[in-house]
N, C-alpha and C positions, 0 to 999 in steps of 0.2 A: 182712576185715571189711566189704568194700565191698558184699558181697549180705547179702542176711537171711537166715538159715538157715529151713528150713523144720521144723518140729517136731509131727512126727504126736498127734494129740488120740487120747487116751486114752479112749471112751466108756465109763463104769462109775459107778456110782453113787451116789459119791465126788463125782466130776464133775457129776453133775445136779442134787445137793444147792448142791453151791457153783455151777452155775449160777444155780438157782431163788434163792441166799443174795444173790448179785449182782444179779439182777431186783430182789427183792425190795428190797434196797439202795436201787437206781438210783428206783425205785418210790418209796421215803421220802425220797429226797434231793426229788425233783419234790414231791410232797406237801408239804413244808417249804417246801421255794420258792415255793410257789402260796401259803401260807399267809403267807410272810413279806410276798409282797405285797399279798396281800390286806389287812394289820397295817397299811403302811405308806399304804395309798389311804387307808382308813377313819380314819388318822391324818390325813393330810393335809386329806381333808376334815372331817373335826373339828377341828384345829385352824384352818384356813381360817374356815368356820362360827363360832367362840369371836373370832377375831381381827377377822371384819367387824363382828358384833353387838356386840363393843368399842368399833370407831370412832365408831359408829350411836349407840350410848348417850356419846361423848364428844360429839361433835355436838349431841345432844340436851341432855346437861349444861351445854352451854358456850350454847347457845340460850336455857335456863331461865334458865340467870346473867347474860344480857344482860334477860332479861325483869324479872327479879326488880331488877334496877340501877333500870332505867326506873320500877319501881312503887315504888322506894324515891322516888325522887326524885319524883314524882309525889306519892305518901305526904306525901312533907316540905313541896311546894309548899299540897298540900290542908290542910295543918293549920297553915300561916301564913297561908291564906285564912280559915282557920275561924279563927284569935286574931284576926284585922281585925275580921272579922263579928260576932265575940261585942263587939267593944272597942264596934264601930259601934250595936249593939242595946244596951249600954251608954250612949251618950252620947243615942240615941232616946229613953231615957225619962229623960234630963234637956229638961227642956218648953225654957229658953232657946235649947236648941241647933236644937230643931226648929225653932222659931219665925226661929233666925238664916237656917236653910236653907231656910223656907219666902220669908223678905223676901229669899236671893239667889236662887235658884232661880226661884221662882214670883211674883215683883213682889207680894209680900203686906204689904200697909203698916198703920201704925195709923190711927187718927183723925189725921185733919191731919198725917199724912205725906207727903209729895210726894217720889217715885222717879227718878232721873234715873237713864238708861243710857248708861255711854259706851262709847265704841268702844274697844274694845281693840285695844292697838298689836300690827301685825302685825311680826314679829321678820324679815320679808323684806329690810323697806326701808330 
């Protein structure tokens, strides 16, 4: 058993059929394989492609969610400026009130009123 025996081929047309069945074969096994890879690129990059444009849109979610935080809070500062301001346009058209902030603001006196200004203590010293 140590040589290999040699075994004369039979040319007949038997033989050429099952040659040509064997090409043929060998021929579709290649074909499959080409195609299986082919299956497996075009997966790759599709899925690759589906999984970046994932991150890209998490990124971009997680960016709006920080924007949309900032505009709440913004939102909420603007409309406790806007209740001062309506309160303030409020008390504008009570006349005492102007009249109080025109005599501290603006030294607005009545008749025979005399205005003295003092110094305000400085909280340094």
């Amino acid at each position: 058993m140590g040589q290999a025996r040699k075994i004369a081929r039979i040319e007949s047309n038997y033989m050429k059929q099952y040659d040509a069945q064997m090409k043929r074969q060998e021929k579709k096994k290649k074909r499959l394989f080409r195609r299986l890879v082919l299956f497996m690129i075009v997966a790759i990059i599709t899925f690759g492609s589906i999984a970046t444009y994932h991150m890209k849109q998490r990124a971009v979610y997680a960016e709006k969610e920080q924007q949309y935080e900032q505009l709440e809070e913004k939102m909420a500062s603007l409309k406790a400026e806007e209740k001062d301001l309506r309160q303030e346009v409020e008390l504008l058209k009570d006349e005492d009130y102007v009249l109080q902030i025109a005599k501290t603001n603006y030294f607005f006196s009545d008749e025979g009123e005399i205005i003295f200004k003092l110094p305000e203590e400085d909280p340094s010293y």
